[in-house]
N, C-alpha and C positions, 0 to 999 in steps of 0.2 A: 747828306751834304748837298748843297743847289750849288749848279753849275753856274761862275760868274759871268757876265760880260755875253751871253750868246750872240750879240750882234754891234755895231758902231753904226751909229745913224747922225745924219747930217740934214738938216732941214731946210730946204729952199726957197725960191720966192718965184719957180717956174711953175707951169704945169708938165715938170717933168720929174720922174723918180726913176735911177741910175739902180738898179740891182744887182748886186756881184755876191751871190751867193756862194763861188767855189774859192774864193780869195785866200779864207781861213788857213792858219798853220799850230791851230790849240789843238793840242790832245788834251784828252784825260787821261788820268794814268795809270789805268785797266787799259787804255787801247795803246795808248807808249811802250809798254812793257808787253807788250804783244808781237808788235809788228814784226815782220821779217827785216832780212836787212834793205832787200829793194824796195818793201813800200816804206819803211823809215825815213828817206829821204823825200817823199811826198811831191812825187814826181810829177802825181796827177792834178795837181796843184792850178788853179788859173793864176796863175803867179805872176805881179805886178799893175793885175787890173786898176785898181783905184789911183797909183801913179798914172797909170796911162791915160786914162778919162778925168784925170782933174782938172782940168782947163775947163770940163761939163760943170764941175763942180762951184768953179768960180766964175763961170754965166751965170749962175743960181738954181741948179739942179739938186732939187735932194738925192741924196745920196745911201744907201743903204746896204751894209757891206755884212756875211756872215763871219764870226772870228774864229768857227772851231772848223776844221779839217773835214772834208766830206767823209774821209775813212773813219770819223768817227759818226755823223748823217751827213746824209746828202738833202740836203736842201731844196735842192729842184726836182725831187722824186716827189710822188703823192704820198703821205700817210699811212696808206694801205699796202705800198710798195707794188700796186699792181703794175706790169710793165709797160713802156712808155713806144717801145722800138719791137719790132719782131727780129733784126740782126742784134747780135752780139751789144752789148752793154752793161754798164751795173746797175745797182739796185739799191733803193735805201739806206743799204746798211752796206757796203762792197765789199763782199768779201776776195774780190779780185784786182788785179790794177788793168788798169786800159788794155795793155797789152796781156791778158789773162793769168802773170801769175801770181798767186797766193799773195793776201795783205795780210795774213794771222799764221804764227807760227800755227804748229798742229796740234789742236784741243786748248787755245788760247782765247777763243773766240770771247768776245762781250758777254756777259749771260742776257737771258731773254728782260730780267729787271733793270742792268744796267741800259739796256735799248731804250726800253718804256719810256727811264728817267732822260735819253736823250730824246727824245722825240715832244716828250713835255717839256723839257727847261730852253732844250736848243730848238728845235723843227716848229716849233707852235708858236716860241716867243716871237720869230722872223717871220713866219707869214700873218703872223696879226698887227705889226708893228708897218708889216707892206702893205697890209689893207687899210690901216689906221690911213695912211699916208695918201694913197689911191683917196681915199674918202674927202680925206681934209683938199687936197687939191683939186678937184672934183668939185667940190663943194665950191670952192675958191672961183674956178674958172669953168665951172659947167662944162667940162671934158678933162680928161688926165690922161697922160701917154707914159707908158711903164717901157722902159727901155731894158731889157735883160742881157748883160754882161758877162761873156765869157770867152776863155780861148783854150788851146790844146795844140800840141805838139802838130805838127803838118805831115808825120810820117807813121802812122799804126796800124798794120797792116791789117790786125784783130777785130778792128772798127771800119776801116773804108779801105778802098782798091786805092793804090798812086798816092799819089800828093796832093792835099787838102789844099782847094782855093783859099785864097788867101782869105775874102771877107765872106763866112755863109751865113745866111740872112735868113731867120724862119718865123715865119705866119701863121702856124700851122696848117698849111695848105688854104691860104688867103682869109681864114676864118679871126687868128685873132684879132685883128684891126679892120678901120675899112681900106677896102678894097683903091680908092686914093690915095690913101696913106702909103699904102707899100707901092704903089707907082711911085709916090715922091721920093720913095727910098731908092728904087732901081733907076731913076732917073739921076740921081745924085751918084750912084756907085758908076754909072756908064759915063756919068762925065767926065772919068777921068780915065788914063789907062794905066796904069803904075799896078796896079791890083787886082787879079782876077775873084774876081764876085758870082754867088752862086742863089737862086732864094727857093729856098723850101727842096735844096737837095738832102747830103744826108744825114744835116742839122735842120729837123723844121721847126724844133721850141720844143724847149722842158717843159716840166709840169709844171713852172712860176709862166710861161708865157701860155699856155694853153687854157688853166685856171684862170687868169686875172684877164684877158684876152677878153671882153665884154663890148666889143664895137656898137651892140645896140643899145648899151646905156652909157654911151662914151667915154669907153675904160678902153682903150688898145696898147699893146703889146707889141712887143717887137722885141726876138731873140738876136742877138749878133755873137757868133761862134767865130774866134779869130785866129790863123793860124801863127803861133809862138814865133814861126822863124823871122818876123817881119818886126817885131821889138824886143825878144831876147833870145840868150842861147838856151839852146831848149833841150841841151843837156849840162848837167851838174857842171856850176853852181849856179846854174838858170838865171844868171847876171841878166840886167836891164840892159839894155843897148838905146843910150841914149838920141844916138843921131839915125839911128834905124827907126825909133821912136817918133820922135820928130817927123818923119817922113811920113809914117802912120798919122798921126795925129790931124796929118793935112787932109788926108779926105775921112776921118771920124768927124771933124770938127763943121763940114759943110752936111755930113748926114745927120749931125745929130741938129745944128739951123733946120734942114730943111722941114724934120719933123717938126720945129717949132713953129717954123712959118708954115707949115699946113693945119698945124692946131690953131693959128691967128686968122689964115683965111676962113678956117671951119666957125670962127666965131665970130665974124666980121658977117658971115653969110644967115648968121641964127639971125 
């Protein structure tokens, strides 16, 4: 049986493509009849992304969202699942949740076929349908800036020391854009003070920003890891908080300009 639907894509008129790979909340239901009862509620969820960035959407950003559940892939791992972090993290397939415990009852796990089949219908349709996209815009405007979409609770101790700044911003250690580009970002996050912002600490880009991160054939990348407590409760029922949002939105909506206007100046200059 093919898995339906593995992805929602929205097609723009920018050079920009909006990635939220961890949005998803489709199981299959080999991994539904699995779960425990704490990853059932899919807590690890980047939950409300595309609400939050739609305003990207409607300046003319394509858009491109995964719709199944990272506990069933994860999307921003490589293929191979080689790892990505030398601290604490998951993996392709997570058999743990952020805070380390167990996503599979015991001896419920996926079989090794049912993976294969998500990594072909789900993991391969999304990164070719994001390259598709990368290409066609590219093509369009002789450069494309891949914006990669995500956030996470502000409090894991399994994952980071304290309390997660509020915006972390990863380049992969300045490599996947140029090295202008991410000024125009840290200049845009310091003009404001509402937000404590961090770049290349310890969120520096998944594997959709590190992969697709091509500055010398002007494809750049840019990861933003946001901390939850800034537009919803980031405990169950992980509600949107619309006026917390809003507040967000104020300094998303001049970083996500200023990437634009550094892609207008970079072609104003060819």
């Amino acid at each position: 049986m093919t898995l339906p639907e593995p992805f929602s894509f929205v097609s723009g008129t920018l050079p920009l493509l909006i990635s939220i790979p961890h949005a998803g909340v489709t199981l299959t239901p080999e991994v539904e009849n699995a779960l425990t009862p704490e990853a059932a509620v899919l807590s690890d969820t980047d939950w409300h992304i595309p609400r939050l960035y739609d305003f990207a959407r409607k300046m003319g950003a394509s858009m491109l969202k995964g719709n199944y559940s990272r506990l069933v892939i994860d999307l921003n791992r490589p293929a191979d699942d080689q790892p990505l972090y030398t601290t604490a993290t998951t993996g392709l397939f997570p058999e743990t949740l952020f805070d380390g415990r167990p996503v599979f009852k015991t001896g419920q796990t996926p079989t090794p076929q049912q993976r294969q089949q998500y990594l072909r219908e789900i993991w391969h349709p999304y990164h070719q349908q994001l390259q598709r996209e990368l290409d066609r815009l590219r093509a369009e405007f002789g450069y494309v800036l891949l914006f990669d979409a995500h956030s996470i609770a502000s409090l894991i101790p399994r994952l980071f020391d304290g309390r997660l700044p509020d915006l972390n911003i990863g380049t992969n250690g300045g490599t996947s854009c140029d090295p202008q580009l991410e000024a125009q970002i840290i200049a845009s996050c310091a003009a404001q003070n509402t937000f404590s912002y961090v770049v290349n600490g310890r969120f520096k880009g998944g594997y959709i920003t590190r992969e697709y991160g091509k500055p010398t054939l002007e494809q750049h990348a840019i990861q933003l890891e946001l901390a939850q407590k800034n537009y919803m409760q980031e405990e169950i029922p992980f509600d949107y908080q619309p006026d917390n949002a809003a507040q967000l939105q104020g300094i998303l909506q001049p970083l996500i300009t200023a990437l634009l206007e550094w892609g207008s100046q970079q072609k104003t200059l060819s």
